[in-house]
N, C-alpha and C positions, 0 to 999 in steps of 0.2 A: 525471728522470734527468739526472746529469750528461752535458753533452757531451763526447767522449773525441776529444784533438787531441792528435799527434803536431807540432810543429816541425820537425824534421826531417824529414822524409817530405815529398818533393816530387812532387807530384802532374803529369799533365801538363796546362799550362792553351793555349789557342789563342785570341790578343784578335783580334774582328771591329771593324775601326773603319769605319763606316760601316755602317746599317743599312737601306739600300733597298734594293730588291728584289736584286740582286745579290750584297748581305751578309748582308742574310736568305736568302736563296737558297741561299750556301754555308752557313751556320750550320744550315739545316736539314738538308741533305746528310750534313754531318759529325757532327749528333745522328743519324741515324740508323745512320750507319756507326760509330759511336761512334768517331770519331779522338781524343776525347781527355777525361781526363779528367772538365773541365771547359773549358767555354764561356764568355767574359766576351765580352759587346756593347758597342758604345760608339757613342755617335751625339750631335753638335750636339744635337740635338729629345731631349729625356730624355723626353717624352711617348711619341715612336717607337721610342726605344730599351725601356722599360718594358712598352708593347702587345707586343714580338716576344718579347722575354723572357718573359710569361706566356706567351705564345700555343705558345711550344719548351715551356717549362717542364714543360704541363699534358701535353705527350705524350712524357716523359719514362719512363715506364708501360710504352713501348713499345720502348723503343734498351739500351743498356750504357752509355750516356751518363749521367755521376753527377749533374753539378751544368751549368744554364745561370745567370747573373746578370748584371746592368746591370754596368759598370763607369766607370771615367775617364781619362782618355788616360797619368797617371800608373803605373796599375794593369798597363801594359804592360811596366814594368820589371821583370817577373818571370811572363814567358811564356817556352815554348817557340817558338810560331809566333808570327808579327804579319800578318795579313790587314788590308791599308789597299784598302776601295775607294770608302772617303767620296770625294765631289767632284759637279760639275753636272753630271748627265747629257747625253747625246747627244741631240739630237732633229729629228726628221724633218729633210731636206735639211742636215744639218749635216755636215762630216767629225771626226774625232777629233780632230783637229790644230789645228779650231777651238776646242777646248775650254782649249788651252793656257793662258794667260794667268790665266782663271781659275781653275784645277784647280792650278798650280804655286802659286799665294799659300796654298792652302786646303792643299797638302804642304807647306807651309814652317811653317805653325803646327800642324799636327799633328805636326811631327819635334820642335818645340822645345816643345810640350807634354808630349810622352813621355819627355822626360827622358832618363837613362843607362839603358840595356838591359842584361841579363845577356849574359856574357861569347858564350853558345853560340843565343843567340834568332837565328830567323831572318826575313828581314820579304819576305813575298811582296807586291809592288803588281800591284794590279789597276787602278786608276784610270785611264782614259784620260787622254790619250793617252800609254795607257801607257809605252813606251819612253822619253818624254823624261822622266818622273815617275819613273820608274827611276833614270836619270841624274844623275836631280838628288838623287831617295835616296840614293844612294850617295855622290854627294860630301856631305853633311850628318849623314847619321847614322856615328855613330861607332865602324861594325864593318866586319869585314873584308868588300869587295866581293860576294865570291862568296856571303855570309850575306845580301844584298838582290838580288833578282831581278824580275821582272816573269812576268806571264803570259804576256808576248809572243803569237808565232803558236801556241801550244798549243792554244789555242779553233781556230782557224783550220786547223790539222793536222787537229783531231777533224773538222769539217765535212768538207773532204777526202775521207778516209778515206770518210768515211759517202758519199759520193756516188758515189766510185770503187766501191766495195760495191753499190752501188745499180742502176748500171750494169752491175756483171758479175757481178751473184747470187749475192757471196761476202759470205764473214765479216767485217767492216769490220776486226776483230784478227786477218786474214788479210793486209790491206794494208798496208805499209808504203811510206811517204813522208813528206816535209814541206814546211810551209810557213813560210818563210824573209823574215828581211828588215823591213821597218815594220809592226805591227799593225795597218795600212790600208790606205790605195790603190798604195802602191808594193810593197805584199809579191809573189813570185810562189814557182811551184813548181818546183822542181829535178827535170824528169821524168826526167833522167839517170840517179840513183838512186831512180827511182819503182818499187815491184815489188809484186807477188802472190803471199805464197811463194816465192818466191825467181825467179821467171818476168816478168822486165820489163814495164812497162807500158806501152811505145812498141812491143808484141808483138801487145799486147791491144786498144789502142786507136789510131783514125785523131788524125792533128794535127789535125783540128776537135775531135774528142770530147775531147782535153784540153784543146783552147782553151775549150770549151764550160762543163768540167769548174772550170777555173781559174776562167773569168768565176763563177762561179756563186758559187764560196768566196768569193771576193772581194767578191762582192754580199749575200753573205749576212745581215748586218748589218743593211745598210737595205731589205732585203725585209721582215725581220723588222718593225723598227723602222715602218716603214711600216703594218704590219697589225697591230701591241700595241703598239704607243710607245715600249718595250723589251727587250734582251733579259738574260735571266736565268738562268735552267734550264741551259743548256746550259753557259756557264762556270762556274754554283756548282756543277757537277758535275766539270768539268776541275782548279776550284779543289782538290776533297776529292785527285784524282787526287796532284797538284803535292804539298801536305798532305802524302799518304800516303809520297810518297817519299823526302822527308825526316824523318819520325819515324821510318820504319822502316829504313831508311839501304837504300835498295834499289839505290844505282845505275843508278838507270832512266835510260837516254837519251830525253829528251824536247825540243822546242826550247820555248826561255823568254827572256826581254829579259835580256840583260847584255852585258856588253861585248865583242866578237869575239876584241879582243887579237891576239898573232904569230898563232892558227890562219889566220886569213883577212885579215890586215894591217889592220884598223881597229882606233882606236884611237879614246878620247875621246866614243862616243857611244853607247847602249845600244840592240839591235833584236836579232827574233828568229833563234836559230840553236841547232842541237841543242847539248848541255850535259848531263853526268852529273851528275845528282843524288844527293846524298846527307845525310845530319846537318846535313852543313857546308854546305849551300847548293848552288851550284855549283861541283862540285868540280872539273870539265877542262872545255873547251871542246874538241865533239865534231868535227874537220876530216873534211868530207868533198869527194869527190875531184869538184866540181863543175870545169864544162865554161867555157869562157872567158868563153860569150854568160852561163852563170850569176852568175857572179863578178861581170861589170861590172853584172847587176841587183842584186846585193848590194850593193855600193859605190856606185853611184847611189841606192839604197834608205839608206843611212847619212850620203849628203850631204846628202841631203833633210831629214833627220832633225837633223843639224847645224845647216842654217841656221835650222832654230827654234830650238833652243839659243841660237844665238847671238843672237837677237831676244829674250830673254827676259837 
């Protein structure tokens, strides 16, 4: 039987570049949730990129997911999403920010291997340490800002959430708050606008129990890391989240790494802060009405952030 191809007809595709646990991780997420129409991997190791691709492929049976296949960093110029979370993992006693140095070389030849992108592509990094890898996408690839983002504290939110839930026997998408600031040691939470339903959580909880609550987010990483070497699950799942709210142009306020800009006066360096999501990336940067002692964790959280930059 002949094969019947339309040209025209633009399918939706999502390139994963990077294919260790975290890219496989989202890739399986997103075949199950079928985000899209098809799925292109792309990984250095074609042996590792190959094994994941059958391995999605063969439970294909199971999703609305059409097509997975290998791909090459070129193949990217005709996606709708770009998931980059190639780079050297984090490991035990390490922080993010050590991984700098080498994670920005290994983002500078995956931008210049990708070539020109379509005008509407949108490129999510996930790579540690992500914010600065952010920054540095942004100024390199050759689309408008808000169309490259990071995952920022959105992993770090979820955690959160799921703890303050855990604490007070509610629905975790009953809680509302965030977490703000470097995807590492300098992030914290803004309890000012922390609530339950709309019932504040400086209501519900003593200043230990947040202090406790915060330490906990904040560690979460290297507990993890400490007892499986990695972790994965929990951001290829925030990943599909991020995904969904730009193909379906939801305007979800979520917080994710990009630039502050006039909302919160930094300029120049990429970290977590809420941002409406839509099509087009990040479409506003979301201000909220943080407390003074807040503000100056932000801005000491973005200098920090700076002087790697500027070491690099």
């Amino acid at each position: 039987m002949k094969k019947i191809t339309n040209p025209k007809v633009r399918k939706t595709r999502i390139a994963v570049v990077g294919t260790g646990m975290v890219g496989s991780s989202f890739a399986y997420a997103a075949m199950i949730k079928g985000l899209a129409a098809e799925l292109v991997l792309i990984d250095v190791s074609e042996e590792r990129e190959e094994g994941e691709v059958m391995d999605l492929a063969h439970g294909l049976i199971g999703t609305e997911t059409g097509n997975v296949r290998g791909g090459h960093l070129r193949d990217c110029g005709d996606v709708d999403i770009i998931v980059i979370t190639a780079g050297v993992a984090q490991k035990p006693g390490e922080t993010r920010l050590d991984l700098i140095k080498k994670n920005t070389k290994i983002m500078k030849g995956i931008i210049k291997k990708m070539g020109k992108l379509r005008s509407d592509t949108v490129v999510i990094i996930v790579s540690n340490p992500v914010d600065v890898l952010t920054y540095i996408a942004q100024q390199h690839i050759k689309l408008p800002k808000g169309q490259i983002f990071g995952s920022g504290t959105s992993l770090d939110t979820s955690r959160l959430r799921y703890i303050i839930s855990q604490k007070l026997g509610v629905n975790l998408h009953n809680v509302h708050g965030y977490v703000m600031g470097e995807h590492g040691d300098s992030e914290f939470v803004p309890w000012s606008i922390a609530n339950v339903s709309g019932l504040p959580i400086k209501k519900m909880l003593t200043v230990k129990d947040m202090s406790d609550i915060e330490r906990q987010t904040m560690r979460a990483a290297y507990e993890i890391i400490q007892r499986k070497r990695a972790t994965y699950y929990g951001i290829g799942v925030v990943i599909t989240e991020l995904v969904e709210h730009v193909l379906h142009d939801r305007k979800f306020v979520i917080p994710v790494s990009t630039e502050p800009g006039s909302a919160y006066g930094i300029k120049g360096v990429c970290l977590g802060v809420p941002a409406i999501l839509g099509r087009c990336g990040v479409e506003k940067v979301w201000k909220l009405d943080l407390t003074k002692v807040e503000m100056g964790k932000l801005k000491k959280s973005a200098e920090i952030l700076k002087k790697y930059l500027k070491s690099i």
